[in-house]
KETORKE-114709 format. One record per residue (C-alpha): x, y, z; residue in three letters. Coordinates in steps of 0.05 Angstrom, whole numbers, plus 5000, padded with zeros to 4 digits. Layout:
XYZAla
...
END
This chain:
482948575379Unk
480747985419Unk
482547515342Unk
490247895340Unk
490047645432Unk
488346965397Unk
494546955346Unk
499347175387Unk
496546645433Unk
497746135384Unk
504246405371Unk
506946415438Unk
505045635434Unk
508045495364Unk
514045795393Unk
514445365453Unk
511844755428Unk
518044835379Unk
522645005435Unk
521244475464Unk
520943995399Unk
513143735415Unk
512843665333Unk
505843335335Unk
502843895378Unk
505244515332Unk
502444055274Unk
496544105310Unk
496144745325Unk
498045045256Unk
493444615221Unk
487644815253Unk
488645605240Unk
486645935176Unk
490645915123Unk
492246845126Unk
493146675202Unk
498546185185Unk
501346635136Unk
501647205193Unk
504446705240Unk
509646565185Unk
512247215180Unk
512547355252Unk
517446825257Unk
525746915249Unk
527746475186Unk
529445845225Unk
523345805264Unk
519245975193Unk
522145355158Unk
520344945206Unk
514245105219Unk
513245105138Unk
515644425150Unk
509744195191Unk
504044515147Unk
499144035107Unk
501044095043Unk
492744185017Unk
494144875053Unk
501245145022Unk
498245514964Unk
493045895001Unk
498446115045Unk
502846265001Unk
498846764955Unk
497347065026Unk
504947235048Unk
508847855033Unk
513447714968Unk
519247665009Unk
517347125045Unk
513646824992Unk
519846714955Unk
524346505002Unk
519145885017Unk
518445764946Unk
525945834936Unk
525845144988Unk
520644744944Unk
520944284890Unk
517844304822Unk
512643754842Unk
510644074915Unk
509844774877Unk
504944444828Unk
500944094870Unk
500244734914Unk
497445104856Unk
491844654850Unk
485444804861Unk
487045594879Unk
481446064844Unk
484646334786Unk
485947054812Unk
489446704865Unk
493146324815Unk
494846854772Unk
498547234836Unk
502246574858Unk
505046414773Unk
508847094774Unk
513946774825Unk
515146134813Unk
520545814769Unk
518945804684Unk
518545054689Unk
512244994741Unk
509045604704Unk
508545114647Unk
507244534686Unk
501344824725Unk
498345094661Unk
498844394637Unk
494544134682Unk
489344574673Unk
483544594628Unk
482744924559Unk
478245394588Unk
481945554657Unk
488345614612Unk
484946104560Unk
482246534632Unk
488946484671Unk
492746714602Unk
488847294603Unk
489547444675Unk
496447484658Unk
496747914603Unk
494748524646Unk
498948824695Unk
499148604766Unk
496149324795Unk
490949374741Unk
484349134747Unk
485448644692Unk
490948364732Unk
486448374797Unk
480348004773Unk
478047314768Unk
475447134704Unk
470846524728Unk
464546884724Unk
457246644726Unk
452946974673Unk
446646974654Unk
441647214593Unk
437447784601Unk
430947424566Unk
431346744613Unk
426746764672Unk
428846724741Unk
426346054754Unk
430645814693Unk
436146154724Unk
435445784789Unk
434045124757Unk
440745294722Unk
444445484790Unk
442844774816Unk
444744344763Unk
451244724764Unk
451844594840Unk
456845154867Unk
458545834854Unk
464646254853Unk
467846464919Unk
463947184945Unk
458847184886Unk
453647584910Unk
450447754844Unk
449847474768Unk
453347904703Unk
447547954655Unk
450647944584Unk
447247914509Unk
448547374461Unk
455347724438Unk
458147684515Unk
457148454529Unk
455948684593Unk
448448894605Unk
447248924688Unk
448148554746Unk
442648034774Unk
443448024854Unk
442347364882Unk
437547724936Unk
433547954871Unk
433847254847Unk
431846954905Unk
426447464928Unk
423147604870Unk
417247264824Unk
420746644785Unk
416746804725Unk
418747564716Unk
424647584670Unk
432647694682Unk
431648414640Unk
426148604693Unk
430248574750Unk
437048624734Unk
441349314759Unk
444149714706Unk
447250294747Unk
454149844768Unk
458550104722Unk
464249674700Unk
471249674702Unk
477049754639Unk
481549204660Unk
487349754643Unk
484050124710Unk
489850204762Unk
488249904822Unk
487350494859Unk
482250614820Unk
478050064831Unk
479250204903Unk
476450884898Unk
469950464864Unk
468749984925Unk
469550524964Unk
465351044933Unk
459550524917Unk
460350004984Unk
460349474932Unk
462548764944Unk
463748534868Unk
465048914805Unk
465148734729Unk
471248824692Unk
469648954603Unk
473748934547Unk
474249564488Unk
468749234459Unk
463949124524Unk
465448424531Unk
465048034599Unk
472347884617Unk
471247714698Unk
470148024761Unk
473848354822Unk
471848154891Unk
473148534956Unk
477448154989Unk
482448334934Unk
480649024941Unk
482248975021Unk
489548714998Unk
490549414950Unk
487849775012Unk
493249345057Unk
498349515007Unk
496850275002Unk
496550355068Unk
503350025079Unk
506650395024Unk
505951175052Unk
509850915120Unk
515350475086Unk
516550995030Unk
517951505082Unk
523251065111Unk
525250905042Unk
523950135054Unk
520049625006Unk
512849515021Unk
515148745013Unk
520648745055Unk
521848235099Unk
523048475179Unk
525047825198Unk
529647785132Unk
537647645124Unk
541048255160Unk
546048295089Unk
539748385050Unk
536248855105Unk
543549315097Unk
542949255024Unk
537049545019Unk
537050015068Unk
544350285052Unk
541550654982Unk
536751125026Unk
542351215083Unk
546851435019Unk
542051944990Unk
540952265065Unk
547552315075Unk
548852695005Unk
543453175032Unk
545553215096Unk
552953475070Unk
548553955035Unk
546054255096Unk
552854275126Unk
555554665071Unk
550255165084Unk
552855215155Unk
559955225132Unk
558055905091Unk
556956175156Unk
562855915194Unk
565256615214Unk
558856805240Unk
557956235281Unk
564956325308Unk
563556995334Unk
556156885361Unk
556756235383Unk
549256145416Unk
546656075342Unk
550755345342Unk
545555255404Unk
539555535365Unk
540455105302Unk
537354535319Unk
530554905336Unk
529555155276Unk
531254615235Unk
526454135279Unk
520654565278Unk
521254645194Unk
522453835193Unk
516553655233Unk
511454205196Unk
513653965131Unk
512953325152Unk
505853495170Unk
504253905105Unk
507353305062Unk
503452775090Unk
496853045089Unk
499053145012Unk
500452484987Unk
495452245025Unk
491052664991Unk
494352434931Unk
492751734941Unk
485451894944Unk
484752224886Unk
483252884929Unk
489553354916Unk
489953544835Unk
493654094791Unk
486654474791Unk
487454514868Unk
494654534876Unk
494955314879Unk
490155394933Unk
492954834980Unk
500055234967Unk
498055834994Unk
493155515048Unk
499255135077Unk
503955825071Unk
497556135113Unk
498655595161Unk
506055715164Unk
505056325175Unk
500756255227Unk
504955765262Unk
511056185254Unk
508356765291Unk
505956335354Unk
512555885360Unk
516656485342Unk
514556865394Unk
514756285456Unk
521956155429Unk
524056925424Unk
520756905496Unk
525556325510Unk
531256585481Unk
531157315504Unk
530056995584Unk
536056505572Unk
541756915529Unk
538557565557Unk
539957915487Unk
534058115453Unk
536758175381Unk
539057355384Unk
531657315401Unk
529757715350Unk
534657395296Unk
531256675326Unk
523656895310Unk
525057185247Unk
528656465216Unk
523356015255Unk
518156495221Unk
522356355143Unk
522455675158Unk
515455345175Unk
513155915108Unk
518055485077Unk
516354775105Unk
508854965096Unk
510155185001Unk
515654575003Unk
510154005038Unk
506054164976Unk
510254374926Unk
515653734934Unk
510953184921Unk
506753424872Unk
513653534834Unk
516652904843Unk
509752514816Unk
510153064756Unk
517852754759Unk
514752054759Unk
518251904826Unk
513951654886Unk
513452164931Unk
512651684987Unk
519651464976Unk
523152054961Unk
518252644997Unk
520852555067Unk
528452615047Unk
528453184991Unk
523353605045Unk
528253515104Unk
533553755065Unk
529954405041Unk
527154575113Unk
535154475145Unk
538654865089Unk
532555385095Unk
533055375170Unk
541355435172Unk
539855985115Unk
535656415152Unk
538656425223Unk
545956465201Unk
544556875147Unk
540457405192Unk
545357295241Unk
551257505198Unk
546958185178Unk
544358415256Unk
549658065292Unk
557758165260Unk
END
């Protein structure tokens, strides 16, 4: 809390040191922050205020930032660069970090910026590459330090010196034969702590278990997670050493995943801009407003079915919306706590039969309470008992219905292989209001005409 009071501190300067067109003092001020907290301050910036403060960062700084911003911004920045500034912000990034930033930039620096790299560095980012960008291939960073398992420790450190630095967050050595396959990790506290003339093989951890690079990324989450580690190898078919994954690219598939779930529901990009072009903002946005709108003349077709009923008892116009909110919110419940439990690996086929009729319990349950305050309700308000009646009866249908649909609709559109963050919310709000209209009309038309 008291480091987000300090950014919007500095923001609230940047902005009026702009304002105000003190250039030297929002070069100062940007160029002392870390490179994510510019990239934060970047995005909380409209697009006219972003360029120029893009304008005053050092350039040594520009690629760190830029692997750290949302796509959308990303591009637009890069979009405003030429060939030469691009290249020379790719140098010196680790190669994971590298491998993020090539996938947007123009053909002509991808080839330039492997140009300038080493045989070796071109051979690891090349590989990198050839994995996709959620897979654990496409997550790690192949500039690894490994060791033999028949060296001593003390030749180990003797060999750490003369090589003088280490990879970013290394916390321990891969151990791998003469062929390059994985054998264990060597911790560094092992290393340090431990007899120099005992041998690698002695000491070395042969529990972490190491990652396909075709893992999704979810997957390795579910790793760090499940063993608190802070590195993990990635292996080829054949056992080989190909690199290593590192939390802090673990915390951005944990950033991502957690963004996704509340931007699918509004049927919005996890990339998307908020301070982005209000043409492209409608663009996107108008595909979603489409769809809920085809639904939503679903639902009133439902209610037109019913158009003499509602002509005669007029106080079920009044009573629609209750039912229909009460379904929409207990769905919305049930589905959440489904794709979150998708996410984590938690909801499965094997378990999908229980959790359906767990969540009709719950309906049910639900249904009886609410239908009886709003029978309550509706009796003391319309004083006629069988509207009340008619009320309970469709609230009752519909949270049953919400409670099967919350489960059954997402585990159907993944089965579909269609995110059920993006589409869940909308095909589960049009089940509980054509349910909802279904029941009360419908029940209506038989006790009521």
């Amino acid at each position: 809390m008291k480091h987000r009071n300090e950014l919007n501190l500095r923001l609230s300067q940047l902005k009026e040191a702009l304002d105000e067109g003190t250039v030297k003092s929002a070069q100062r001020l940007v160029n002392a922050l870390h490179p994510a907290d510019i990239a934060l301050l970047l995005e909380s910036l409209p697009v006219a205020q972003r360029l120029m403060l893009w304008d005053l960062v050092d350039p040594e700084f520009e690629g760190d930032i830029l692997v750290e911003l949302h796509e959308d911004v990303q591009q637009a920045l890069i979009g405003g660069m030429d060939d030469a500034e691009l290249v020379a912000a790719a140098e010196g990034l680790e190669l994971d970090d590298l491998a993020d930033l090539v996938g947007g930039l123009p053909e002509t620096v991808t080839q330039q910026v492997l140009r300038s790299l080493d045989q070796q560095d071109r051979d690891r980012l090349k590989t990198v590459l050839s994995f996709p960008e959620d897979s654990a291939g496409g997550l790690m960073n192949p500039d690894t330090v490994s060791v033999r398992p028949d060296v001593s420790l003390e030749v180990v450190l003797r060999y750490l010196r003369m090589r003088g630095e280490l990879p970013a967050r290394t916390d321990a050595l891969a151990v791998v034969d003469r062929q390059d396959c994985f054998v264990g990790m060597l911790s560094l506290t092992r290393l340090l702590t431990e007899d120099g003339e005992r041998t690698v093989a002695d000491v070395l951890d042969t529990s972490i278990t190491p990652l396909a690079p075709d893992a999704s990324a979810h997957e390795v989450v579910l790793l760090f997670q499940g063993r608190d580690l802070v590195s993990a190898p990635v292996v080829d078919g054949n056992g080989r050493l190909l690199g290593r994954i590192t939390i802090d690219d673990v915390v951005d598939v944990i950033r991502e995943e957690a963004e996704h779930p509340l931007m699918g529901l509004a049927g919005l990009d996890d990339e998307t801009d908020v301070f982005g072009g209000a043409m492209r903002s409608a663009r996107r946005r108008s595909l979603w407003l489409g769809i809920n709108l085809a639904t939503a003349f679903l639902a009133s077709w439902v209610v037109g079915l019913f158009d003499a009923t509602i002509e005669k008892v007029v106080m079920l116009a009044v009573l629609m919306p209750v039912v229909a909110s009460m379904g929409g919110v207990a769905g919305t419940q049930t589905v959440t706590l489904i794709i979150r439990g998708l996410a984590l690996g938690q909801v499965q086929d094997a378990n999908a039969r229980w959790l359906l009729l767990k969540e009709l319990a719950v309906g049910a349950l639900n249904g009886l309470l609410w239908a009886s305050v709003v029978s309550l309700v509706t009796w003391l308000w319309f004083g006629r008992w069988q509207v009340a009646a008619v009320l309970a009866a469709a609230m009752l249908i519909n949270l049953c219905a919400a409670g099967v649909a919350g489960v059954a609709v997402p585990l159907l559109l993944r089965r579909l292989r269609i995110d059920p963050a993006l589409a869940g919310g909308v095909v589960l709000t049009t089940v509980t209001d054509c349910v909802g209209f279904a029941a009360l009309l419908g029940l209506g038309t038989v006790f009521l005409m």
